[in-house]
N, C-alpha and C positions, 0 to 999 in steps of 0.2 A: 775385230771385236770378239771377246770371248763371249761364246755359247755354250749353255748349258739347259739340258731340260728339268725339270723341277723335280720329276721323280730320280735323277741322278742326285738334286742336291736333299731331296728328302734321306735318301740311303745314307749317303754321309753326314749328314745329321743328327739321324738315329743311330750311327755309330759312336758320335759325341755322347748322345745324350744317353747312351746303356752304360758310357764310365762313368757318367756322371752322377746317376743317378739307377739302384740299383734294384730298384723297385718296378722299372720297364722292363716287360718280356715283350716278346714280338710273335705274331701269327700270321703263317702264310697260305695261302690254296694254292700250293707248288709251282708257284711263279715268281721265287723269290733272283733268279737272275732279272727277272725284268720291270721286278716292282723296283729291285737296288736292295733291298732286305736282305742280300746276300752279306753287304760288307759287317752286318750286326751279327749275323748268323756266324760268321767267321769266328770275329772275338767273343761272343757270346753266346756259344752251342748251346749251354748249359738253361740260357733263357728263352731261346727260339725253338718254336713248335713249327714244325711242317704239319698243317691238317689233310694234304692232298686234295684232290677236284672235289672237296667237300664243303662247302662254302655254309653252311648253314650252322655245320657241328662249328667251325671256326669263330662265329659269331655267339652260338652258344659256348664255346669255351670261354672266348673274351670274357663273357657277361662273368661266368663263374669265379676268373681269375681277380677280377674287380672287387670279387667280395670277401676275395683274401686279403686284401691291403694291395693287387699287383697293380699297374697300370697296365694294362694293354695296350697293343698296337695291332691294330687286323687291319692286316693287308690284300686286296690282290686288284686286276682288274675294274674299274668303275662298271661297267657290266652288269658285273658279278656282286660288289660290293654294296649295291645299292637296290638292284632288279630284282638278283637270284634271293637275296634272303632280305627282301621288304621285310615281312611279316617276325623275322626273327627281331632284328634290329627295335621296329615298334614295340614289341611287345617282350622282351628281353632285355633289352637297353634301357630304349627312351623312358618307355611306362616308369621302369621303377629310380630309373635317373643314375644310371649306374656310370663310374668312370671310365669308360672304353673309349678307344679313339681308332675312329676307323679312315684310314689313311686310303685312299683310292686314286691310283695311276692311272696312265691311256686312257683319260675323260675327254668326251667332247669330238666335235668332225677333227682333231685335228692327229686324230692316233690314223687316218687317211689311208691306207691302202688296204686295210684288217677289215674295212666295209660298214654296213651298216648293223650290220650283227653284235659288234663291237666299242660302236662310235656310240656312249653313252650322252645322250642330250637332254635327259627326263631327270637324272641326279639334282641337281639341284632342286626344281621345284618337289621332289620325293622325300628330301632332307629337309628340306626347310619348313615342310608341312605337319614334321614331328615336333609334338612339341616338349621342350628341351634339350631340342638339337640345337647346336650352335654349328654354326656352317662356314665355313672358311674355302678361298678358293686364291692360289697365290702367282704372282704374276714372273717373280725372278729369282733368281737364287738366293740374296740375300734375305730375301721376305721369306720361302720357303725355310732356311733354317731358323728363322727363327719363329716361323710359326710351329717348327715340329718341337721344339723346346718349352715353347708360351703353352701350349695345350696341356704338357704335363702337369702342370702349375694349377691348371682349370680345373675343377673337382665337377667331373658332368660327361656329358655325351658331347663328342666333337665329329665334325665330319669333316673330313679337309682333303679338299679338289687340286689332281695332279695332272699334270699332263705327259706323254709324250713328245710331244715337240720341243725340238732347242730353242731358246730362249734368249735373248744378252740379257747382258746384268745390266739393272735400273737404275739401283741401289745402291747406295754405299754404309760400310759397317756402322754410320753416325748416324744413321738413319732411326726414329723412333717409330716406332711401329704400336700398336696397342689393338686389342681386340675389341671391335663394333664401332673403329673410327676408319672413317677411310681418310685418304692421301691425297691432300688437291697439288697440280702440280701446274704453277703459269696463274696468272689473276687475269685471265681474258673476261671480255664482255661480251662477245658474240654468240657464245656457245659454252658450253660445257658437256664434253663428253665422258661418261660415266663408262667406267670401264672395268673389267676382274679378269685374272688369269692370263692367257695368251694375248687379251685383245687388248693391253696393257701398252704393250708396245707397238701397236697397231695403232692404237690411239695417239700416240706420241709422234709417233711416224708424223699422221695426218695433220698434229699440230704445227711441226718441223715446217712441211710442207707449205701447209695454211700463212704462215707467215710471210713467208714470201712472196706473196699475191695479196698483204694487207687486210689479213685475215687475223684476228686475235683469240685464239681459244683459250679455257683450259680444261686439262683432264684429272677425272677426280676417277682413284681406284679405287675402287669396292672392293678391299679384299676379306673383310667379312660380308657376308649377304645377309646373315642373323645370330646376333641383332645388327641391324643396321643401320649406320649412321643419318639419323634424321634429321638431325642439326644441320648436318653439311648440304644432305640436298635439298631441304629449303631455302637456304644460303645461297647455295648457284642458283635454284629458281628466281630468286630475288635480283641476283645479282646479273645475268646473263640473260641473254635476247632468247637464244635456244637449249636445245636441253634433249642430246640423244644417249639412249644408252646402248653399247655394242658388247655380244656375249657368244663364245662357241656353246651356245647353249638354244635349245628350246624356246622360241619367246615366250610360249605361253608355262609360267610358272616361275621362273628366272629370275633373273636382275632387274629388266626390264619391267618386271612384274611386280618384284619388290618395292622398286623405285615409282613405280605407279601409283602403289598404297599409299606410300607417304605422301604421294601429292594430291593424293584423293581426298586424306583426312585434313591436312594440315595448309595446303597452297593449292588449289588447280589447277594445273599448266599443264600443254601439251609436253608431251613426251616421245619423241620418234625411238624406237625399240629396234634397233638391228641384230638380226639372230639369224638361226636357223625356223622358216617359219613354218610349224605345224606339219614336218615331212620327217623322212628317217633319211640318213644318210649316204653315200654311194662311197666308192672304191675310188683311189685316188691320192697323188701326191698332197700333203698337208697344203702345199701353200696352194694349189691347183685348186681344191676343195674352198678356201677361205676367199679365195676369188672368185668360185661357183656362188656361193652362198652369202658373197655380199657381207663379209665382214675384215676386211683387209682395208688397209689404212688408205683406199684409193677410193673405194667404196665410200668408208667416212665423209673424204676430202667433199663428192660427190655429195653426199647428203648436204654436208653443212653450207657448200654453196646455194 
């Protein structure tokens, strides 16, 4: 099975998408071997800025570039993308609704051995709290290209969650994808596991699994968290007995958190939220970490029993 991490096929994406479209420049906080923004920077020196370990000016450059007519890409670190320059992004971006798209790698316990210093788990709930942020977080390669292509098209602020860790592929090219819909995938009754990002295939896993012991799920991906699709999960509320959602994320603020509002307003049902809960993270192989912290597709298996 081919593996691939997201921020590899983000880089090759955005390589697509600077011939395509001529209006994208890209920004980096000098980590563009490992955001992937290298292969853009290759063909397109002339549009890529290196800002150096300056993470703020590079957010303040996006915003300006925006107002040329360019689209931005600012890149580096989820960390750093979301942590070190809050107060830019809010008040630079969001406030005045400008088109920048801030692209952020190594999110989540699963960037694992770089510790907790690193292991961004508060991004989502930080992005999603802005408002006219749109928040995207993708689960496989196929999804990831074309989520780097669909934001350009988006006249607004995007934020969109990358990982570190390898991945397989989901997807396939026929696949339609749309922003603020998420993807149910199996018509089970028992359960419906809500899922975004890495925990994508976790969930799939667990469905796999769940089968074969007469177990019927299905998993629905959130790969927008805002806006979010409320249609669908009052739908599986309706439709399925249980209702957990699994996130390399924070529970408190997240997906889990998302998908709670919607059942607050709209349906009330329990919701079992598996996350990382209310800690920071430790040092550690990825997969070692997602089986610490109770979000690996055994974990699941385990709940939905």
């Amino acid at each position: 099975m081919s593996m691939i991490a997201t921020r590899e096929s983000f880089g090759r994406a955005l390589e697509e998408l600077g011939a395509e479209n001529d209006k994208v420049v890209v920004l980096d906080a000098d980590l563009f071997n490992s955001t992937k923004t290298e292969y853009f920077k290759e063909k397109f020196p002339e549009r890529f800025i290196n800002l150096g370990i300056a993470e703020a000016d590079m957010i303040g450059t996006a915003a300006g570039l925006s107002t040329c007519g360019k689209i931005p890409y600012a890149t580096t670190f989820a960390a750093f993308a979301t942590g070190r320059v809050y107060d830019q992004i809010r008040t630079s971006i969001a406030y005045p609704k400008l088109n920048v798209k801030i692209c952020a790698t190594h999110a989540g316990i699963t960037v694992g051995e770089d510790g907790a210093t690193h292991q961004m788990l508060e991004d989502i709930n930080l992005m999603r709290g802005l408002p006219n942020m749109v928040v995207i977080s993708t689960a496989d390669d196929v999804e990831t290209k074309w989520a780097v292509k669909e934001i350009a098209k988006y006249n607004g602020p995007v934020y969109l969650r990358l990982s570190r860790y390898k991945v397989p592929i989901i997807y396939d090219n026929e696949t339609k994808f749309e922003i603020g819909k998420g993807i149910q995938i199996g018509d089970g009754k028992d359960a419906t596991v809500f899922a975004t990002g890495v925990t994508v295939e976790e969930a799939l896993k667990a469905k796999e699994i769940s089968s074969t012991e007469g177990i019927d799920i299905r998993v629905v991906d959130i790969h927008t968290i805002k806006p979010i699709d409320k249609e669908l999960i009052i739908k599986c509320a309706k439709e399925t007995k249980k209702l957990i959602s699994v996130e390399d994320h924070n529970i408190i603020g997240g997906l889990g958190s998302a998908i709670s509002e919607v059942l607050t307003d709209n349906y009330p049902k329990k919701l079992v939220r598996m996350g990382i809960e209310d800690t920071f993270g430790r040092s550690g192989r990825a997969e070692d970490l997602m089986k610490y912290y109770g979000i690996d597709s055994n974990a699941i298996i385990e709940e939905i029993k």
